[in-house]
N, C-alpha and C positions, 0 to 999 in steps of 0.2 A: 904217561900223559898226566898234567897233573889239570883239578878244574879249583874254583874257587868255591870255596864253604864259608859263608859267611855264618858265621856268630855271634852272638848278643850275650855279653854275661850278665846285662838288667831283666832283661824278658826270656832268655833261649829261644830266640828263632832262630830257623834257620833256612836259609837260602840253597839249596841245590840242582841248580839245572844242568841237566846230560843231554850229552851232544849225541848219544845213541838213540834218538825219538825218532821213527820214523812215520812216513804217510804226512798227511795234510799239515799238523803241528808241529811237521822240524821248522820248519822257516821260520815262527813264530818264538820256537824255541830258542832256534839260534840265534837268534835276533836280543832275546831274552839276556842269553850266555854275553852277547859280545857287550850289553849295556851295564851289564855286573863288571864285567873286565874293566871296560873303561872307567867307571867309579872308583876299581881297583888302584888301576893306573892313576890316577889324577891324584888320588887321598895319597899315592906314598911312588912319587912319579921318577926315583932312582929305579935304575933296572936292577941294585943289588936289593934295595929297600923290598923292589917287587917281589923279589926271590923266595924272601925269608919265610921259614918254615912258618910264622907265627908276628905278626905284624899289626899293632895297635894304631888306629889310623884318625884325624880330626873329621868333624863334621862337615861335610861336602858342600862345596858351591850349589846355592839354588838349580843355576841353569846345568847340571850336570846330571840332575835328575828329573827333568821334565819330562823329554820323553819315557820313561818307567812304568811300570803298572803300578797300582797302588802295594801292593804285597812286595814290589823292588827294593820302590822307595822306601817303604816305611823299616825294611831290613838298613838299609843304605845308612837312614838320618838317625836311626837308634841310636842313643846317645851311648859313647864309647863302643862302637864296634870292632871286633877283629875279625880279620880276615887269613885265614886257616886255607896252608896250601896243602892237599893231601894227596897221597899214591893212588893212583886205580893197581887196588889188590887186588890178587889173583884171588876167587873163591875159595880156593884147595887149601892157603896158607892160613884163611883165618879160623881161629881154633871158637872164638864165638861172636857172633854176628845177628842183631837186633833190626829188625823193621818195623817203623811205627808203633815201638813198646806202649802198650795201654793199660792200667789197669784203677778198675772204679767200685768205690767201695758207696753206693747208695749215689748219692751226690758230691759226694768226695771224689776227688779224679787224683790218685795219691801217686800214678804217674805218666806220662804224657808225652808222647812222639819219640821214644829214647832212641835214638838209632846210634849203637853200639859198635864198634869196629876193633877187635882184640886179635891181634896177629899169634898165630901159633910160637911157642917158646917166651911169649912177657911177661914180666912179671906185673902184672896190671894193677895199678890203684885206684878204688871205685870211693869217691869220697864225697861227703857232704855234711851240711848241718844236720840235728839232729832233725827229725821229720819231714827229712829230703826225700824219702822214698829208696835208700841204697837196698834196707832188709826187704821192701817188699821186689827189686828189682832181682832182687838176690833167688828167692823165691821162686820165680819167674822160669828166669834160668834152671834150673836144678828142677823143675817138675813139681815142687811142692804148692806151688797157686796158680791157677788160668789165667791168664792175660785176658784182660776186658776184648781188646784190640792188638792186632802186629803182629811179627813173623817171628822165629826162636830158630836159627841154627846153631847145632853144638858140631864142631869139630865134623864141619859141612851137610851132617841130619838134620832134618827139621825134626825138633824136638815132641811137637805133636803127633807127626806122622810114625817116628820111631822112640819111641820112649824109653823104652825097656834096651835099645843098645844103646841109646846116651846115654845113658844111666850108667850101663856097664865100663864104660871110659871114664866115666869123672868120679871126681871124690867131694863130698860136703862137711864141712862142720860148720853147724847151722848156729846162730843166734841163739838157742837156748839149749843146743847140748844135744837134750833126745836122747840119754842111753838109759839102760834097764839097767835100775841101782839092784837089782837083787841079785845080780850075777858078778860075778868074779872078772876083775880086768881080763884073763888068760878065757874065760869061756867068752866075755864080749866078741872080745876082738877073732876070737874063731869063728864063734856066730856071723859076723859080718864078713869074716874071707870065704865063708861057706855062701851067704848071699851073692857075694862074687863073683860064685861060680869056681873055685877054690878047690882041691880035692881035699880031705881031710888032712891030710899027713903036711901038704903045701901049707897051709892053713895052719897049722900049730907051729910049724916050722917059723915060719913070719913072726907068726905070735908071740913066740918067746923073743927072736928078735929083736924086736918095736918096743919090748917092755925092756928089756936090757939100753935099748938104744936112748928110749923116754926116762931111765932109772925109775920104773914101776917095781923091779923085780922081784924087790923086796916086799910086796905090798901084794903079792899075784894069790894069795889064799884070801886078800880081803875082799868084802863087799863093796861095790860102788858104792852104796850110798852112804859109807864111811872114810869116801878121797875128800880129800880136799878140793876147793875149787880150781887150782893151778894141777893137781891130779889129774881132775877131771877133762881138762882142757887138754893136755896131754894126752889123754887117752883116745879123747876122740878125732884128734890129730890121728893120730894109731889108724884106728879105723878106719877113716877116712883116705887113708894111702896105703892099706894092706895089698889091697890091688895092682896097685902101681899103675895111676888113672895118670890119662893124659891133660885131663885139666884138673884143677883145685881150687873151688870157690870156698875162700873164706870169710864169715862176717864176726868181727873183731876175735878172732885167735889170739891178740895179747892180754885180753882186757881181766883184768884180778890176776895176773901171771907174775910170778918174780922172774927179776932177773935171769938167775941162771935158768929158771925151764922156759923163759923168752929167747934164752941164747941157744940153747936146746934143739928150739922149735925155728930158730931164724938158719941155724946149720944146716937143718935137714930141706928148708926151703929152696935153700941155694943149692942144694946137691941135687934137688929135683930138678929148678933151673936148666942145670950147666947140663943135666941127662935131656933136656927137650921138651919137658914140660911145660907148662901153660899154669900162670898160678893168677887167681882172680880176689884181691881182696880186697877188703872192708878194713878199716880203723878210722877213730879221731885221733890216734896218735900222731902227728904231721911227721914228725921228726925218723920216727921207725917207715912209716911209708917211702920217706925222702933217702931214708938210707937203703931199701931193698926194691923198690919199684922204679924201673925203666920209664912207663906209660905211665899216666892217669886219667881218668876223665870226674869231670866234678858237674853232679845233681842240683839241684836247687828249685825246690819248689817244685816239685816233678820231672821239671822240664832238666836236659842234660845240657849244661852252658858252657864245659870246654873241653877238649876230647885233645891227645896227641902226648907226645912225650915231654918232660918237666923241662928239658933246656926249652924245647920249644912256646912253652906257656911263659917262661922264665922270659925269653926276650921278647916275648909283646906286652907282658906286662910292665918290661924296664921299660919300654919305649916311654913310659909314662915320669920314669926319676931318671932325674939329671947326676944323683950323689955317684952312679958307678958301680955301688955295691951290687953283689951277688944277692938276687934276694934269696931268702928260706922258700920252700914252699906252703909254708904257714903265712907271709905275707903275698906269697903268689894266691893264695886262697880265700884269703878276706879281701883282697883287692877283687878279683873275680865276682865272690857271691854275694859283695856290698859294702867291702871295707872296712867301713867306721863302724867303730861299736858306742853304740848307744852308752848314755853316762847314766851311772850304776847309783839310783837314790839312796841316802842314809835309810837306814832302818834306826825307828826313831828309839830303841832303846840302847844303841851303840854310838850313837852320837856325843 
């Protein structure tokens, strides 16, 4: 059954009515549901147009949104709407799932209604400008910050209620690292299959593993706080999958990396992949996201403004060019979160 989710990439609203409301309010609801359709229907009135995963649609005749409630309308006439046809997923299959994501730092609301939808096995891409809010959403997930407001299941736990077994499933390597520079790659990475839950011998076993597989090995007598930064990335990759977690959120895992420990790090991603894993990341890299991520969903401003997999952004956003071309997802994403970029003034000693 699929329902209609309307989308705003100017504002992120969004529109959700379920036909499972019962008592006094279904009728009202339903009612609700079939005035959303019909806008549907009118804005893109072929039955294949109606079909499509992902459908950028013009702004509506007046008399089509009269009857509305204000909160209909005002989704409906947003300027550049999409309209987002999704699956009703089964609970069981999605490895992480978001309600009314909240979180507010004083009077900063840094982020705002995120409602997350990540199928077990994708290779997810979580993208935004910068002070979109992706590291504090990152966060969130993983246990390391409360949510102001909103629900957190990992791999169908609610992460509040069971903490310590979500935990035991997934793997992190966070925005800023986090490891103990005064230990030896070969003791970190024990240390953390030990946190695990790891027996000793499992635990070193991996260990040398991870560091032959990252080309640390030769490095296994030094001190952390003597790797390099692309080392270091590496390593905490290591730690982060000694377990063999069924999801993996990362927040920029390429970022100071060369080449070859990018190529390194992108093998061992897809070998988790293709084994069933759940991989959740962060980059401004567009072009590495475009080549290893199935899904996306993109932030802006807090609020989350497009969610679904990149063919599918891809053809609501062409609906908008006539040239044909395939776009990147570097222009499916400045189209999204504003386009145009602002013209870049002389600095007056380079002129």
């Amino acid at each position: 059954m699929n329902e209609p989710f309307l989308l705003t990439p100017n504002c992120g609203r969004q529109i959700s009515i379920s036909k499972q409301t019962s008592g006094s309010a279904a009728p009202q609801r339903a009612a609700a549901l079939n005035r959303i359709r019909t806008a549907a229907r009118r804005l893109a009135p072929t039955p294949k147009a109606f079909k499509d995963p992902c459908r950028r649609l013009a702004n509506p005749p007046h008399d089509l949104i009269a009857n509305c409630t204000t909160t209909e309308s005002s989704a409906i006439t947003t300027l550049r709407p999409v309209v987002f046809w999704r699956r009703h997923t089964n609970m069981t299959d999605l490895a992480v799932e978001t309600d009314g994501l909240c979180r507010r730092f004083g009077e900063l609301e840094a982020v705002r209604n995120v409602n997350l939808r990540v199928e077990a096995g994708q290779f997810f891409g979580f993208l935004g400008p910068n002070g979109a809010g992706k590291s504090t959403t990152i966060k969130m997930l993983t246990g390391l910050l409360e949510p102001t407001a909103g629900r957190i299941r990992i791999l169908g736990l609610d992460l509040v209620g069971n903490p310590v077994e979500v935990k035991s499933q997934i793997g992190v390597v966070p925005e800023g690292l986090a490891l103990f520079d005064r230990l030896t790659g070969p003791e970190y990475l024990i240390f953390a299959g030990r946190m695990y839950g790891l027996d000793r011998v499992t635990a070193a076993e991996r260990a040398q593993e991870l560091l032959d597989f990252m080309g640390l090995a030769d490095r296994a007598k030094s001190l952390i706080v003597d790797y390099s930064h692309g080392m270091k990335k590496k390593l905490a990759m290591a730690a982060a999958v000694i377990h063999g977690p069924k999801v993996l959120f990362l927040d920029e895992p390429f970022e100071g990396v060369d080449a070859i420990a990018a190529g390194t790090l992108k093998a061992m991603l897809n070998r988790m992949i293709a084994r069933g894993a759940t991989i959740f990341l962060t980059s401004h890299v567009l072009e590495i996201v475009e080549r290893l991520c199935s899904h996306v969903a993109i932030i802006h401003r807090g609020e989350l403004v497009a969610q679904g997999s990149i063919d599918e952004l891809r053809s609501g956003v062409s609906a908008h060019h006539d040239d044909g071309q395939k776009l990147s997802l570097e222009q499916i994403f400045l189209e999204i979160v504003g386009g145009e970029r602002a013209a870049v003034p002389e600095l007056s000693w380079l002129e």
